[in-house]
C-alpha positions as CSV (number, residue, x, y, z in Angstrom):
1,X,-3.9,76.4,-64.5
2,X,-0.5,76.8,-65.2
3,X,-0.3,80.7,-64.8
4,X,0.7,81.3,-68.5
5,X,-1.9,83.2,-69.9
6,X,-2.0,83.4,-73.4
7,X,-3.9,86.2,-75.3
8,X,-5.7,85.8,-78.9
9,X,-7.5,89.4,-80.5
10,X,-9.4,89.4,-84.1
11,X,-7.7,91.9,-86.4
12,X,-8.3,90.7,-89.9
13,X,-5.4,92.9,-91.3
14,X,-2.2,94.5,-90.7
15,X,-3.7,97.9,-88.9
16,X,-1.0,99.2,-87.2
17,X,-3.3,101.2,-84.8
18,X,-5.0,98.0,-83.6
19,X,-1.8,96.5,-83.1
20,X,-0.3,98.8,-81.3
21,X,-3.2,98.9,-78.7
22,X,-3.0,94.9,-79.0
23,X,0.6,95.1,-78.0
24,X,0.2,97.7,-75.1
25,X,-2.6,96.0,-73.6
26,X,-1.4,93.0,-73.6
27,X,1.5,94.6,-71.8
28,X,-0.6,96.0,-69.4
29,X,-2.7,92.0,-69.0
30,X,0.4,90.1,-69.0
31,X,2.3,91.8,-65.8
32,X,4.7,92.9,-68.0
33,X,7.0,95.2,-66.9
34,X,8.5,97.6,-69.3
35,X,12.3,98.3,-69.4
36,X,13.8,100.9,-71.2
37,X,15.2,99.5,-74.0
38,X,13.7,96.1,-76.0
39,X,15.7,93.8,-78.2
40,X,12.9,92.2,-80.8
41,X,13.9,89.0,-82.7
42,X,11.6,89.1,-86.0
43,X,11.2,86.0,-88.8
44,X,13.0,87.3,-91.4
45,X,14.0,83.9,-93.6
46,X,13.7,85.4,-97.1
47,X,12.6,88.6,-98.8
48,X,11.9,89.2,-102.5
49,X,9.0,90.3,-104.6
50,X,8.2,86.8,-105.3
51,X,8.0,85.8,-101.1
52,X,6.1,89.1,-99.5
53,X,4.7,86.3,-97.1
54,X,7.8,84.7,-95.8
55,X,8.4,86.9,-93.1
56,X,7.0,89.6,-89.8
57,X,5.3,91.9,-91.6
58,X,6.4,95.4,-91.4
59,X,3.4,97.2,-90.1
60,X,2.7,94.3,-87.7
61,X,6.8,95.3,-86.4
62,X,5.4,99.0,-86.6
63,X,2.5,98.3,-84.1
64,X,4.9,96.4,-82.1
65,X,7.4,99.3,-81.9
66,X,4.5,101.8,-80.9
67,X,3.1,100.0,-78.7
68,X,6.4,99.6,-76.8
69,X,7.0,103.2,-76.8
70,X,4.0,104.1,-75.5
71,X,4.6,101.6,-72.5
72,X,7.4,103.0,-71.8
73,X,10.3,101.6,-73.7
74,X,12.5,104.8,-75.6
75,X,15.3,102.4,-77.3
76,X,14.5,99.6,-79.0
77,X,16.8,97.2,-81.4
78,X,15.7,94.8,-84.0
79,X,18.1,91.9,-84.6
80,X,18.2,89.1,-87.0
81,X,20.0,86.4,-89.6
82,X,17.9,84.9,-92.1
83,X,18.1,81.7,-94.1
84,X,21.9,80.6,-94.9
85,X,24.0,81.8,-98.5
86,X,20.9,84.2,-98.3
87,X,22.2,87.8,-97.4
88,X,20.7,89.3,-94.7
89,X,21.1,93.2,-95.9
90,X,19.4,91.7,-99.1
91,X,16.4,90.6,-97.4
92,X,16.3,93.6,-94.9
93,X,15.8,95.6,-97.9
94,X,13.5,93.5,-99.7
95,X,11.2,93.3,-96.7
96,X,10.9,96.8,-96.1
97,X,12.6,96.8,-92.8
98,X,14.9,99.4,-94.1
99,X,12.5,101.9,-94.2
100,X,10.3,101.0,-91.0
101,X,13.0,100.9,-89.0
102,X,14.4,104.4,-90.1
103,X,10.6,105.3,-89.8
104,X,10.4,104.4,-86.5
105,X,14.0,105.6,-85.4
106,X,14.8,101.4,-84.7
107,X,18.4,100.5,-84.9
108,X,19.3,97.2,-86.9
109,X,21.7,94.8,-85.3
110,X,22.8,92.5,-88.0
111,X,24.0,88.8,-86.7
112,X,25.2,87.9,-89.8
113,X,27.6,90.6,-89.7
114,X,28.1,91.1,-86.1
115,X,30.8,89.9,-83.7
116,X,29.6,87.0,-81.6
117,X,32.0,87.8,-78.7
118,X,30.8,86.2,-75.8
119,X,28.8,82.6,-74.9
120,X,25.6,81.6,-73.3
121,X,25.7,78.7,-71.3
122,X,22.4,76.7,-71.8
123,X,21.3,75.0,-68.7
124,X,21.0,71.1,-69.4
125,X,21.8,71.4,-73.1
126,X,21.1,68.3,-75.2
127,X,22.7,69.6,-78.2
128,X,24.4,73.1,-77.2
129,X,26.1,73.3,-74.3
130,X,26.8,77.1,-74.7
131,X,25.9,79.3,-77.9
132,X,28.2,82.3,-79.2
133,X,25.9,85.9,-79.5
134,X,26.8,89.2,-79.8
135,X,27.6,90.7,-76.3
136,X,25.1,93.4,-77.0
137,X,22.1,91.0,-76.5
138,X,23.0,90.5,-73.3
139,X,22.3,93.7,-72.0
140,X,19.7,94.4,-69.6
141,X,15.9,94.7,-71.8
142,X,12.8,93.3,-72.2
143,X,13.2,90.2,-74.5
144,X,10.3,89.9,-77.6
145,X,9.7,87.6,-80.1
146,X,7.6,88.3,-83.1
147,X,7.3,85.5,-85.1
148,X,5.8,84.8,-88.1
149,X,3.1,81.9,-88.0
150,X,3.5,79.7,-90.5
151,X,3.2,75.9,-91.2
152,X,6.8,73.9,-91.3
153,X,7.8,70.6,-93.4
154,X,10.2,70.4,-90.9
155,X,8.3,71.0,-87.7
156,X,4.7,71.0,-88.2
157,X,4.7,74.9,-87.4
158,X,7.3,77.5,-87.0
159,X,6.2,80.2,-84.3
160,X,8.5,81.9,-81.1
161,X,10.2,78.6,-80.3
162,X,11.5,77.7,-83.9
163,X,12.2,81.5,-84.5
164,X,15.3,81.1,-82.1
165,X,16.9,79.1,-84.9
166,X,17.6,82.5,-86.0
167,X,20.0,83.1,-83.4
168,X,22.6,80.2,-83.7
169,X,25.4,81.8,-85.6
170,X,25.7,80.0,-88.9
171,X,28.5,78.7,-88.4
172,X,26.9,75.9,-86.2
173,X,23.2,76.5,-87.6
174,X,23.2,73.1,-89.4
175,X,24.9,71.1,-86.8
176,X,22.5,68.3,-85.9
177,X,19.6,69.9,-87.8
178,X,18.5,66.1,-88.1
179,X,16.2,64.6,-86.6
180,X,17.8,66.1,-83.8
181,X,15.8,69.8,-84.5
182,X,13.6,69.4,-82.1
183,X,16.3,69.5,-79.4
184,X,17.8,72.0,-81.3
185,X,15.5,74.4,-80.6
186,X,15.1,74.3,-77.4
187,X,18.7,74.8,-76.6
188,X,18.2,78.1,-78.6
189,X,14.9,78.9,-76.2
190,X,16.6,78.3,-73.1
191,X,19.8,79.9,-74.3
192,X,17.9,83.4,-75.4
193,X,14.2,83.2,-73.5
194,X,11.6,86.2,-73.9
195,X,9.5,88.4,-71.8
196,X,7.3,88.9,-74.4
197,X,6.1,87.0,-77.3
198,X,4.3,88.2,-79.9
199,X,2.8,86.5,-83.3
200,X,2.1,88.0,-86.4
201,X,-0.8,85.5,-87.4
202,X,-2.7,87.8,-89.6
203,X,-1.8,85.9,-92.8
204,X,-0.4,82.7,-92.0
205,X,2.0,81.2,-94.6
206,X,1.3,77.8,-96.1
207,X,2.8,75.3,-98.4
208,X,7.0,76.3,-97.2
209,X,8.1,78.6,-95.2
210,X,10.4,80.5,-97.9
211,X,7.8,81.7,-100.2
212,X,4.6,80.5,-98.6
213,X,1.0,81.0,-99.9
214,X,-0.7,83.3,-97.1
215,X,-3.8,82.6,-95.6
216,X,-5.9,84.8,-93.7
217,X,-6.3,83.5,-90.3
218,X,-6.6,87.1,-88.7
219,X,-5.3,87.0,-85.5
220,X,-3.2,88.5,-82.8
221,X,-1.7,86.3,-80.4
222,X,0.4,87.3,-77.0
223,X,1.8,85.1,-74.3
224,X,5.0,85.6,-72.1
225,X,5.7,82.0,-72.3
226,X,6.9,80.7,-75.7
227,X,5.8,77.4,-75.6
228,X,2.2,78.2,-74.3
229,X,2.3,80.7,-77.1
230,X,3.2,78.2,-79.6
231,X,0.7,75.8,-78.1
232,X,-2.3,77.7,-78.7
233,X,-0.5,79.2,-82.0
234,X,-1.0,75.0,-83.2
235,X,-4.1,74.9,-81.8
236,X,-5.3,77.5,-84.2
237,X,-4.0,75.7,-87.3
238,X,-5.8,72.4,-86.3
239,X,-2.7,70.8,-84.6
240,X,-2.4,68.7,-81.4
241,X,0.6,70.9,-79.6
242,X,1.7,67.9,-77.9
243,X,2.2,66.0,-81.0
244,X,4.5,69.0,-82.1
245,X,7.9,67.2,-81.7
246,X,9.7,70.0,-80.3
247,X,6.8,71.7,-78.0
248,X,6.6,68.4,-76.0
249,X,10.6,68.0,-75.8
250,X,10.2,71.6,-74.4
251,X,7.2,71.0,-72.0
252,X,9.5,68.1,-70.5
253,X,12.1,70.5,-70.1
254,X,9.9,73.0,-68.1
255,X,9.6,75.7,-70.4
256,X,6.1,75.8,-70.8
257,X,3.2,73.9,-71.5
258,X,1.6,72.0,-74.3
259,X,-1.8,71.2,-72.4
260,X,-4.2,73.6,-73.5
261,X,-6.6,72.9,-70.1
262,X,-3.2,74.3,-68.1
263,X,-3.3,77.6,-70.3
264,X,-5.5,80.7,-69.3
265,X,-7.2,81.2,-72.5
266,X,-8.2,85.2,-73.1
267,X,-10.2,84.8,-76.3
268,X,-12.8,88.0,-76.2
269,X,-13.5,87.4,-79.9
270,X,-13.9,83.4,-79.8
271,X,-11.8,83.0,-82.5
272,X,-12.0,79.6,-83.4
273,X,-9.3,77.0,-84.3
274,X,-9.1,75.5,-87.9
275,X,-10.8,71.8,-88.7
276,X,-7.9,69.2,-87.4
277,X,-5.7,68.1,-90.8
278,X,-6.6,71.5,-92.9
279,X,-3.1,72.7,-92.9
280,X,-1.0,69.7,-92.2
281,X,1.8,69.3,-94.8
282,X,1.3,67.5,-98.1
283,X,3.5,63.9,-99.1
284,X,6.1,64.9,-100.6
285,X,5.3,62.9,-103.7
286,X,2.2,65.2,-104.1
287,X,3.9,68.3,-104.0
288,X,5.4,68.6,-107.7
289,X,4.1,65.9,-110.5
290,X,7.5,65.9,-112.3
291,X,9.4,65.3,-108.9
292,X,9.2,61.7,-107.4
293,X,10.7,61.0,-104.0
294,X,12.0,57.9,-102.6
295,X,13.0,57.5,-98.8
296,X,15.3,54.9,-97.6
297,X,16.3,54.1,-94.4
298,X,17.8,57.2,-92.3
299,X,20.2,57.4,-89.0
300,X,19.2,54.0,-87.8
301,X,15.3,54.9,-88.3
302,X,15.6,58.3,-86.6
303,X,13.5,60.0,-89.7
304,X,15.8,63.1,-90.1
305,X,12.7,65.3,-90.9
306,X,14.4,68.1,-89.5
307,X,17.2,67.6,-91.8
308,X,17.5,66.8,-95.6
309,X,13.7,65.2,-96.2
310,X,12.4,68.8,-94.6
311,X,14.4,70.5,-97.1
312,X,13.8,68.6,-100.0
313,X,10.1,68.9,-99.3
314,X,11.0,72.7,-98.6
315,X,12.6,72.9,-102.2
316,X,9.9,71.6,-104.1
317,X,7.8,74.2,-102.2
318,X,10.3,76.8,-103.4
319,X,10.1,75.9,-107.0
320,X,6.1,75.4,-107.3
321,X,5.7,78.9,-105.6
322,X,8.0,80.3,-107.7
323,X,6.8,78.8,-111.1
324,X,3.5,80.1,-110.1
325,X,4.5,83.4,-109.2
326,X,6.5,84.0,-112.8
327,X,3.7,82.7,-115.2
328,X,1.8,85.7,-113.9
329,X,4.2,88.1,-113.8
330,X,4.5,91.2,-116.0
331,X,8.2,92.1,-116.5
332,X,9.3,95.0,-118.4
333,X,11.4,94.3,-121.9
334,X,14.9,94.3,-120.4
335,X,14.0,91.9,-117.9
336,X,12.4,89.5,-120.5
337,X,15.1,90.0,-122.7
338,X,17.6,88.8,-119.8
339,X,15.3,86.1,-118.5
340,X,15.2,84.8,-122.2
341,X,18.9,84.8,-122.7
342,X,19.4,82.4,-119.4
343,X,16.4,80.1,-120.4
344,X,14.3,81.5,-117.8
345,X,10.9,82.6,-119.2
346,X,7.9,80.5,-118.1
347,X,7.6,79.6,-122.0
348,X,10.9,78.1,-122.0
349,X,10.5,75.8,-119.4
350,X,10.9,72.0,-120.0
351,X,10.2,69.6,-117.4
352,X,11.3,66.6,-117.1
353,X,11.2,63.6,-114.5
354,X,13.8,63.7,-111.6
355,X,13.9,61.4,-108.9
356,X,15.2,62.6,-105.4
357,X,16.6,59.9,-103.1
358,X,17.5,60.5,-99.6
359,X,18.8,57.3,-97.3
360,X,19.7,53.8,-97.9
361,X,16.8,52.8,-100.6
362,X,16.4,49.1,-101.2
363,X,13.7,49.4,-103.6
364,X,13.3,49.8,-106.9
365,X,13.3,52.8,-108.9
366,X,11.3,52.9,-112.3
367,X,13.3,53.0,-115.2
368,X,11.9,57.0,-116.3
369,X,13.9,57.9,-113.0
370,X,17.2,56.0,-113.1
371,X,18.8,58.2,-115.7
372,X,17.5,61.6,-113.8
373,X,18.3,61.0,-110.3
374,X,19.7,63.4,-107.0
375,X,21.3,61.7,-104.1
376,X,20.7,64.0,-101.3
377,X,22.5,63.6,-97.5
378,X,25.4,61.5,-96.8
379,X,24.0,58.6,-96.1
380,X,22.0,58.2,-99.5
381,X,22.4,55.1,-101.5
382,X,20.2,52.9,-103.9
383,X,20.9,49.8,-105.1
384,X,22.4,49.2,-108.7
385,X,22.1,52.9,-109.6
386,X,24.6,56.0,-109.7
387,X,22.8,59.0,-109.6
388,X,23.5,62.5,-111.8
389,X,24.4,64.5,-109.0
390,X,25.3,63.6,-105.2
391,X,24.9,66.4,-102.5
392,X,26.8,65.2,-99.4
393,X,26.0,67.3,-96.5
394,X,24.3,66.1,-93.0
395,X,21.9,67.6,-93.7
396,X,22.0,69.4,-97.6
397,X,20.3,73.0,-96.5
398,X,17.5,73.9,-99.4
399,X,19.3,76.3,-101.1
400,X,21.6,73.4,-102.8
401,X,19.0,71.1,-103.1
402,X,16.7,74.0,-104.9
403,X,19.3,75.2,-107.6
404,X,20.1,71.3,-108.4
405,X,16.2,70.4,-108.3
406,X,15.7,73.4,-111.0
407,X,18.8,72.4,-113.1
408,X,17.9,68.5,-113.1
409,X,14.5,68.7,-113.8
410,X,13.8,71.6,-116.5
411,X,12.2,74.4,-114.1
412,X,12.5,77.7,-113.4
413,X,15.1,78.5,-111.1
414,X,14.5,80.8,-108.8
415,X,18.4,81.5,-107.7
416,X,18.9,82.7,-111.3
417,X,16.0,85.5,-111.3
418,X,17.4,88.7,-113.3
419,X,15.5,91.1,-111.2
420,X,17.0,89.6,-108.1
421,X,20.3,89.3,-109.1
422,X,21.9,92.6,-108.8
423,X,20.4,93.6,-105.2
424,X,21.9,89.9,-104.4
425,X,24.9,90.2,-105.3
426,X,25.4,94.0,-103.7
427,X,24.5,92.7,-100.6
428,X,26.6,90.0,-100.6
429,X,29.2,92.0,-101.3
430,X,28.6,94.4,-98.7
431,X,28.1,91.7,-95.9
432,X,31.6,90.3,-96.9
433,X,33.0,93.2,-96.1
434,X,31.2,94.4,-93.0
435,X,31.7,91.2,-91.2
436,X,35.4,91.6,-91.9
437,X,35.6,95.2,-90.7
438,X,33.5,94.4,-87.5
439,X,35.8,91.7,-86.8
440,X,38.9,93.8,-87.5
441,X,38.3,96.8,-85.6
442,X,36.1,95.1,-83.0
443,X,37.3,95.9,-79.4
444,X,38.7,92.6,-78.2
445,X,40.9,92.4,-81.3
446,X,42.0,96.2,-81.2
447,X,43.4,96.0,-77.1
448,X,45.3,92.3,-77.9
């Protein structure tokens, strides 16, 4: 054994009075000792009525909060960005964290907003050798994580590890987020490591990681050791941890380990893993049937999952969950009427073929595709055709590719939903401006 002891506990929904116990006896098993004041990093990508599954759930953050205070801990902060050109006051409101957090008298730090005014050196860093964060975080506290489990186009599964993408300021969130990701993330581990790690895998998320399908799995899962968390975590979902590109860079790396016979099991409820392949992601050319993909050569063959043939498989996840979502909606009359006057009812909605190409293809593309086609990445060619649209990025994050997948090929867009808009835009707004003031009157700036 390893000494990293990783705990699983039935709860087959969000009871915030189980969870709290879960939390402080896990506390109590794990050696963990309590500090007075807890900084919890959450997965909070996306937030609307259409994606309740995307992120932590509330009352699985209320447990965790509880069962913190009755260990001991009296201040507790809950910090976060989400997904980028995605507002992160927008989603703290559509998630309800607003209200939990004023509920449970939790203050909000806000990276998107906040002044990242010092650097953390990251011991041996492969793609970051030091990453800007908010001095605040570095104040003395117990460390959690409390992920959301979810399966990944990108990375197989995103759990504690992958959460700490979530802490890279945005500025440099996409820089190598190749098929470099994996190492990616464990700079972000080792720059920011936890005490505590705790994983909301009540209902999982499924088919993309924006608006996912939930599943059921309920579970509890604790650990003090990310990797070992995230190990067992894949386990559960049918996965081999070690083929989990960026748990075995991390396990080389001596952050943990990957080999379930070096990890003290405490499973009191023998909750079992799922059959091996049941969640593993889809082709992407079985995802949408008026989407076809074509993949040419990438970075010298370094398949740049983590970058723009992730996201593209991410966007068409994003459009059929959305689709779905809106043909069995019931909207009131004002909302129809303005969904109808920007072509957005499910009854106006006219597919057509679109091909997506992403790298140097070579081979030929069928003639219903020629006319419709998205270039995505930099490095995307095809022979003897132009294509409709071109998005040059390294990588093109999903938001991009999504509202130019919608336009292109007749479906509903979910960037242009009425009922969104308004919040949106407000908290757009508002994060302009706070992230201005904070800079202005921040201390460093004020005593120049």
């Amino acid at each position: 054994m390893s000494g990293e002891k990783v705990i699983i506990k039935r709860v087959e929904r969000y009871d915030t009075t189980a969870i709290q116990d879960f939390v402080y006896k896990a506390i109590k098993t794990l050696d963990i000792e309590p500090k007075p004041r807890a900084f919890i990093k959450p997965n909070l990508v996306q937030a609307t009525r259409y994606a309740e599954h995307a992120y932590t759930h509330p009352e699985f953050l209320r447990g965790i909060f509880r069962g913190l205070r009755e260990s001991g801990v009296a201040e507790q902060i809950l910090y976060e960005d989400c997904g980028i050109a995605v507002p992160l006051r927008y989603v703290f409101r559509g998630s309800g964290y607003n209200r939990l957090c004023k509920d449970e008298g939790v203050r909000f730090l806000n990276l998107a907003e906040a002044v990242h005014d010092a650097w953390v050196k990251i011991d041996r860093g492969e793609i970051h050798d030091e990453l800007p964060l908010p001095s605040e975080l570095l104040r003395d506290g117990l460390h959690v994580y409390a992920p959301k489990l979810k399966v990944h186009s990108q990375t197989d599964i995103t759990g504690s590890s992958k959460l700490m993408i979530g802490i890279i300021k945005r500025s440099v969130r996409l820089h190598r987020h190749h098929y470099d990701l994996g190492k990616k993330i464990v700079d972000a581990v080792f720059a920011y490591p936890p005490d505590l790690v705790l994983v909301d895998a009540v209902n999982i998320g499924i088919n993309g990681v924006g608006c996912p399908d939930p599943v059921n799995l309920g579970a509890l899962i604790a650990a003090r050791n990310p990797v070992a968390a995230d190990a067992v975590s894949a386990w559960l979902l049918g996965f081999d941890p070690a083929e989990i590109e960026h748990l075995r860079l991390a396990s080389r790396r001596g952050l943990g380990p990957v080999d379930l016979t070096k990890i003290e099991l405490i499973n009191p409820d023998r909750v079992q893993p799922a059959r091996p392949d049941q969640y593993k992601e889809r082709k992407i050319n079985g995802l949408n049937p008026h989407i076809r993909y074509f993949e040419g050569d990438v970075h010298d063959g370094k398949r740049c999952r983590g970058g723009c043939i992730g996201f593209v498989a991410e966007s068409i996840h994003y459009l059929n969950h959305y689709h779905n979502w809106r043909k069995n909606e019931k909207v009131n009359f004002a909302a129809s009427a303005l969904f109808w006057l920007l072509g957005q009812l499910p009854s106006q909605e006219r597919p057509r073929k679109l091909g997506v190409v992403v790298g140097d293809y070579k081979g030929d593309i069928p003639d219903e595709y020629r006319s419709n086609l998205v270039f995505v990445g930099d490095c995307t060619r095809a022979k003897d055709v132009k294509p409709r649209v071109h998005l040059k990025g390294c990588p093109v994050y999903m938001a991009r590719q999504t509202f130019e997948f919608a336009r292109h090929s007749g479906q509903l867009n979910p960037y242009l939903d009425v009922i969104e808009g308004l919040p949106f835009i407000r908290a757009f707004l508002e994060e302009k401006f706070m992230k201005a003031w904070n800079i202005l009157t921040h201390p460093l700036r004020r005593n120049r």
